[in-house]
C-alpha positions in Angstrom: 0.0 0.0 0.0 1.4 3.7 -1.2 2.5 5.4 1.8 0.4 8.7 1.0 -2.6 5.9 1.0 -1.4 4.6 4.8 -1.5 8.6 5.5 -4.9 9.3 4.4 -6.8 5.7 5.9 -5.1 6.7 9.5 -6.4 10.0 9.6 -9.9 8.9 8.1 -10.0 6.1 10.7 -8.6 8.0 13.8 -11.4 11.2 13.1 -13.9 8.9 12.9 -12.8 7.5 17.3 -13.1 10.7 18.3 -15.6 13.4 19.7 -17.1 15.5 16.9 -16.6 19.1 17.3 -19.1 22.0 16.1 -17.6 25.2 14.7 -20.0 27.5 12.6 -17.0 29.6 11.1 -16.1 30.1 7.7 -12.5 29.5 7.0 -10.3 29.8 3.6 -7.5 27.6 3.0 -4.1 26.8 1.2 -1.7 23.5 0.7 1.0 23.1 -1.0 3.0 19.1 -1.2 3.5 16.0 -3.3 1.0 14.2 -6.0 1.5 11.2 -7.2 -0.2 9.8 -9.9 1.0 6.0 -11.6 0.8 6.0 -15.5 -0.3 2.4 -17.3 0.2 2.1 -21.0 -3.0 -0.4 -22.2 -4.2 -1.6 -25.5 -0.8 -1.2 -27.3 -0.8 -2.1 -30.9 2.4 -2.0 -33.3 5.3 -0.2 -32.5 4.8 2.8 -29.8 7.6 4.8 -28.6 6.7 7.9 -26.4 8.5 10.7 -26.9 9.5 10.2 -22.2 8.2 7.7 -19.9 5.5 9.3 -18.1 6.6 11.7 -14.9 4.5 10.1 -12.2 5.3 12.9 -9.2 3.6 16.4 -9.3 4.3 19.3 -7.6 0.4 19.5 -5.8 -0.7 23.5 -4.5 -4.8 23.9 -3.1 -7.2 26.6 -2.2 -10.6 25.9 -0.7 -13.2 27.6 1.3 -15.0 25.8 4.3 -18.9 27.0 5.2 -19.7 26.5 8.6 -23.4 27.3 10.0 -25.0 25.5 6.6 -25.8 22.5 7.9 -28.0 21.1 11.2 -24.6 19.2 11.9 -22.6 22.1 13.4 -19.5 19.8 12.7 -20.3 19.1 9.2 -18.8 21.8 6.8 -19.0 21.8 3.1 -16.3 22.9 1.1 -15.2 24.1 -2.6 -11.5 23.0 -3.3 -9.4 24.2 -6.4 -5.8 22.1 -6.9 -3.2 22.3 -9.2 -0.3 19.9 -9.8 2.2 19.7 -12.3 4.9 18.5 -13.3 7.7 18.8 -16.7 4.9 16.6 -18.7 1.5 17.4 -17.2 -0.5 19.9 -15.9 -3.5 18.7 -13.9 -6.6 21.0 -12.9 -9.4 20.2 -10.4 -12.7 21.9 -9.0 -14.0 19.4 -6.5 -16.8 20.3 -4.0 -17.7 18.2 -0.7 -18.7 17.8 3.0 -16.2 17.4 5.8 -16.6 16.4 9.8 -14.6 18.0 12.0 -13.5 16.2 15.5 -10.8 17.2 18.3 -8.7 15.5 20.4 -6.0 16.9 23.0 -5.9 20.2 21.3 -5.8 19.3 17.9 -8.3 19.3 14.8 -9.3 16.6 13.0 -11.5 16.2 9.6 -12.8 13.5 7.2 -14.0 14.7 4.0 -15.5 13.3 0.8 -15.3 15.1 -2.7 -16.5 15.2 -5.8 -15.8 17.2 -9.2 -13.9 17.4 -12.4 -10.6 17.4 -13.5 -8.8 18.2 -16.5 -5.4 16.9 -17.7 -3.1 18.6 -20.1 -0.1 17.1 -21.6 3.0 19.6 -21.9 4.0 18.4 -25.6 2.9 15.9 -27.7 2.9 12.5 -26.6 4.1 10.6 -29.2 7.4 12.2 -31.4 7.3 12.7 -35.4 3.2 12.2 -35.3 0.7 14.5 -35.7 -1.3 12.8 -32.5 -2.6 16.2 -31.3 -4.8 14.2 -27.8 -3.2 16.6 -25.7 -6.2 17.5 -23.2 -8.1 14.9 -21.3 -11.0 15.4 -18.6 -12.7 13.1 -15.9 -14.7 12.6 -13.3 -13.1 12.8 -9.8 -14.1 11.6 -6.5 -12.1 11.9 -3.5 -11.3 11.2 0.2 -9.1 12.9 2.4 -8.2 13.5 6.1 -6.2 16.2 7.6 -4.9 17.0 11.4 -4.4 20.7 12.4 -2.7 22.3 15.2 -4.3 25.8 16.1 -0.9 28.6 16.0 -4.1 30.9 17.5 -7.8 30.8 17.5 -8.1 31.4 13.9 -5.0 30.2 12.4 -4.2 26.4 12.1 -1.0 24.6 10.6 -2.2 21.5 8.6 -0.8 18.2 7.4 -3.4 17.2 4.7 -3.9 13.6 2.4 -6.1 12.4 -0.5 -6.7 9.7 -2.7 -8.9 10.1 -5.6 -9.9 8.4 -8.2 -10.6 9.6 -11.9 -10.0 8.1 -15.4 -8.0 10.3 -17.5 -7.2 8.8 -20.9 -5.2 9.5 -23.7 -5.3 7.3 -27.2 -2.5 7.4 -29.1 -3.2 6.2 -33.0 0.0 8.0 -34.9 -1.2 5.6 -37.8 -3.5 2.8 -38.3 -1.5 0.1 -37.8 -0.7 1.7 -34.3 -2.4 2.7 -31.8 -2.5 2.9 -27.2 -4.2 4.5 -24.4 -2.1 6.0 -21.8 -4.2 5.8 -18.6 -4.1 7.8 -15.0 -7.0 6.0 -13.0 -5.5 7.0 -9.3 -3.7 9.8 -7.7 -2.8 10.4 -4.1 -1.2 13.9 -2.4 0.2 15.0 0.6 0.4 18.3 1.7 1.1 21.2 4.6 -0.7 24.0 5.0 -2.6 27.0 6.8 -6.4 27.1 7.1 -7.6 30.8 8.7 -11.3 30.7 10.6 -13.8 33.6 10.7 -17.0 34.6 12.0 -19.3 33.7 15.2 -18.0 30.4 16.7 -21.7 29.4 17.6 -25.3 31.1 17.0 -26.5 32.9 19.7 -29.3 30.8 20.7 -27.3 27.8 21.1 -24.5 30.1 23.3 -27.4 30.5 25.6 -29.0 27.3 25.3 -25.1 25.5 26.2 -24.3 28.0 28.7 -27.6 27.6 30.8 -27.5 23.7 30.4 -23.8 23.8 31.6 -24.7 25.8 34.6 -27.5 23.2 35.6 -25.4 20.4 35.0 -22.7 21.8 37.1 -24.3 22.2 39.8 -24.9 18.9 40.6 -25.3 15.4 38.9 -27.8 13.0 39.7 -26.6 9.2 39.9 -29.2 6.2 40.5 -28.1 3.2 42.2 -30.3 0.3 40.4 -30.5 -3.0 41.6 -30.4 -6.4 39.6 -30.5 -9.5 41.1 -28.6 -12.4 39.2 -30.2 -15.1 41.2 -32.5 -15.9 43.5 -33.1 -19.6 44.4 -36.6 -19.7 46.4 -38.8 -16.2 45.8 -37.9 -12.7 44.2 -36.6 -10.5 47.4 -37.5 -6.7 47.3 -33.7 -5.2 47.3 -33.4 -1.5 49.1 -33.2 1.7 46.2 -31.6 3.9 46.4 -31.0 8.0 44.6 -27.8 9.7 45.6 -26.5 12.8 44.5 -23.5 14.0 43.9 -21.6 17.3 42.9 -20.2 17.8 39.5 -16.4 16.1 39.0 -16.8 14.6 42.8 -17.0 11.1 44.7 -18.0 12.3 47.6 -21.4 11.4 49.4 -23.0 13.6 51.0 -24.2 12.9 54.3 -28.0 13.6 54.0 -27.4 9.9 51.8 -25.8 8.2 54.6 -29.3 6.7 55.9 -29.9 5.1 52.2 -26.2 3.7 52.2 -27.3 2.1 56.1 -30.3 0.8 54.9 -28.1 -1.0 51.9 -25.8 -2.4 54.5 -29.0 -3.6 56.7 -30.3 -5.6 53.7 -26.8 -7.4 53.4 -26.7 -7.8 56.9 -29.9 -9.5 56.8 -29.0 -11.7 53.6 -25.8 -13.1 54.5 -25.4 -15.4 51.7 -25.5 -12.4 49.1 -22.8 -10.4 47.7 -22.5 -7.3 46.1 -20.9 -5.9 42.8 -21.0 -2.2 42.4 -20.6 -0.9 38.9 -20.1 3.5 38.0 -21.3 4.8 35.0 -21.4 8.1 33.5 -22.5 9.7 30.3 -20.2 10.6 27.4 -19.3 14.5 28.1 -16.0 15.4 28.5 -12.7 13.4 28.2 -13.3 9.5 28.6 -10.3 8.5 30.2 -11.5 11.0 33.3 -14.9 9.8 33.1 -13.8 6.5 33.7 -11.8 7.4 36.7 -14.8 9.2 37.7 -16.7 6.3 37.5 -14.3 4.5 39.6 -14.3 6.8 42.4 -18.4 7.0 42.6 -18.3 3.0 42.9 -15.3 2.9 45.2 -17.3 5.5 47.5 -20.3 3.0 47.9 -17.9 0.0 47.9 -16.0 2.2 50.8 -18.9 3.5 53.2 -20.3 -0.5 53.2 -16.9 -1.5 54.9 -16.7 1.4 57.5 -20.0 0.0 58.3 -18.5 -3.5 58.9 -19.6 -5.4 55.6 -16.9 -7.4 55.0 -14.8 -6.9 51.8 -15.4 -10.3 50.5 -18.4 -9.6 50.0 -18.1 -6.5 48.1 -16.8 -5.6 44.7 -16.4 -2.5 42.5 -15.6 -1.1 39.1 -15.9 1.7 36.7 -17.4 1.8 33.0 -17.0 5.1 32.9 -19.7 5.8 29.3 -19.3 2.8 27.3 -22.9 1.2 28.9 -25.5 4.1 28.1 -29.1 3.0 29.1 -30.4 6.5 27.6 -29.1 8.7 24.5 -26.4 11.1 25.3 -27.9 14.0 22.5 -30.6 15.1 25.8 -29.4 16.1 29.1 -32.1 13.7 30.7 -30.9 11.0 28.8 -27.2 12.3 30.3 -28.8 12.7 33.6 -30.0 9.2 33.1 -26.7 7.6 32.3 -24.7 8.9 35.3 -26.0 6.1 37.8 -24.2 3.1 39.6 -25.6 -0.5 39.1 -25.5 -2.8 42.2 -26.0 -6.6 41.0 -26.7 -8.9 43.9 -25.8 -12.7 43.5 -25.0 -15.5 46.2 
């Protein structure tokens, strides 16, 4: 597999792990790299002799202009790309237009895109020598992929690494006479470039900056986790386990002590049911980073697991662990679905 092809694959597959970002500026930008674009000689008949073999690396330059704000997707931007490589043999024009997802991860950008347009390929001189073959121009169809990571230089400035592979079908026939005659194919290109992509306008529309902002504040101020109960087993009858709701402050593990009476009554039902044990399991939703929302999720469990022993359950008996958002019961697009998927799970089994 081309290199540039490696390139482009691990930036389309590592935006699409990540957490999407929404951004409704504009922004214009350039590239300038490497192209390179294998020739294949098919359908030869008689004697050809080409005047050079092929050049199959370009010198590859791009402008483009992102729209932010067009779409419902805040982190879905179309775009309209103009590139240019060439090289001492061809000159190759496209005008490609398509839609690109941007994502982030610790501090840098990340966007998949697919494109579409036309292209047009010109040959420097003729192709064949002592011929009047005069198939200098060909034009295709092009579709494209491409990925590209950015590091921001400042809020609006960005340094980019950016790759492609695109597919088109430019073809040339050769027929210097009529007992001769070949096509001189370019069905794949890839590119590679650096670059600097400039944002403008409002980050976000106002409605949404107040609608974030007041949800942020609410969800802040404290985050509601419910302890469920599943039983595993139970060998004779169903028996009515104890519920129960805690509360706890945004970012914290701590119980509060107005809870302390639902924690006693958890440890009475153990007491009571010697034979059962107990597996405590934090969740939460998918906001923020997920490595510290597993940790989180570890620390709500661990409190639980933690106030049971000071109360004398014995630790055999007890077990705890953190799923941090991987287990949603609820969607993670509402903030009562959210609300809903910040809870610990207790599973009783003998």
């Amino acid at each position: 597999m081309n290199n540039i092809t490696k390139i482009t694959l691990s930036l389309l597959l590592a935006s699409y792990m990540l957490q999407a970002k929404e951004d409704n500026r504009n922004s214009i930008g350039i590239n300038l790299g490497y192209k390179y674009m294998p020739t294949s000689q098919d359908d030869k008949k008689g004697t050809i002799t080409l005047a050079n073999e092929p050049d199959e690396s370009y010198l590859h330059g791009e402008a483009y202009i992102m729209l932010g704000g067009v779409l419902a997707d805040a982190s879905l931007k179309p775009s309209i790309n103009y590139m240019i490589s060439n090289n001492s043999e061809f000159t190759e024009n496209l005008l490609m237009v398509g839609v690109n997802k941007f994502y982030e991860y610790k501090g840098y950008d990340l966007y998949a895109g697919l494109l579409l347009g036309v292209g047009q390929q010109e040959w420097t001189y003729n192709p064949i020598n002592s011929t009047k073959d005069t198939d200098y121009t060909t034009t295709s169809i092009v579709g494209a992929v491409q990925g590209s990571i950015e590091y921001p230089l400042t809020k609006k400035l960005s340094l980019a690494l950016n790759s492609k592979v695109y597919v088109h079908n430019y073809s040339t026939q050769l027929e210097p006479r009529a007992t001769e005659e070949a096509e001189i194919n370019h069905n794949v290109s890839m590119s590679v470039a650096v670059g600097l992509r400039y944002s403008f306008g409002t980050t976000t529309p106002k409605e949404k900056i107040v609608e974030k902002v007041v949800e942020k504040v609410v969800e802040k101020i404290v985050e509601k986790v419910v302890v469920k109960e599943v039983i595993k087993e139970v060998p004779v009858k169903p028996i009515q386990t104890p519920k129960l709701y805690i509360q706890f402050n945004s970012n914290s593990a701590k119980i509060n002590d107005i809870f302390q009476d639902d924690i006693k009554r958890l440890e009475n039902f153990l007491v009571e049911h010697p034979t059962y044990k107990l597996e405590i399991i934090g969740h939460t939703d998918t906001s923020g980073n997920a490595q510290k929302n597993l940790k989180l999720s570890q620390e709500r469990a661990y409190s639980i697991y933690n106030a049971l022993v000071e109360l004398g359950v014995d630790k055999k008996r007890l077990s705890y662990k953190g799923l941090g958002g991987t287990h949603p019961i609820a969607t993670n697009e509402t903030k009562k679905g959210r609300i809903e998927n910040r809870r610990v799970d207790v599973v009783f089994s003998e």
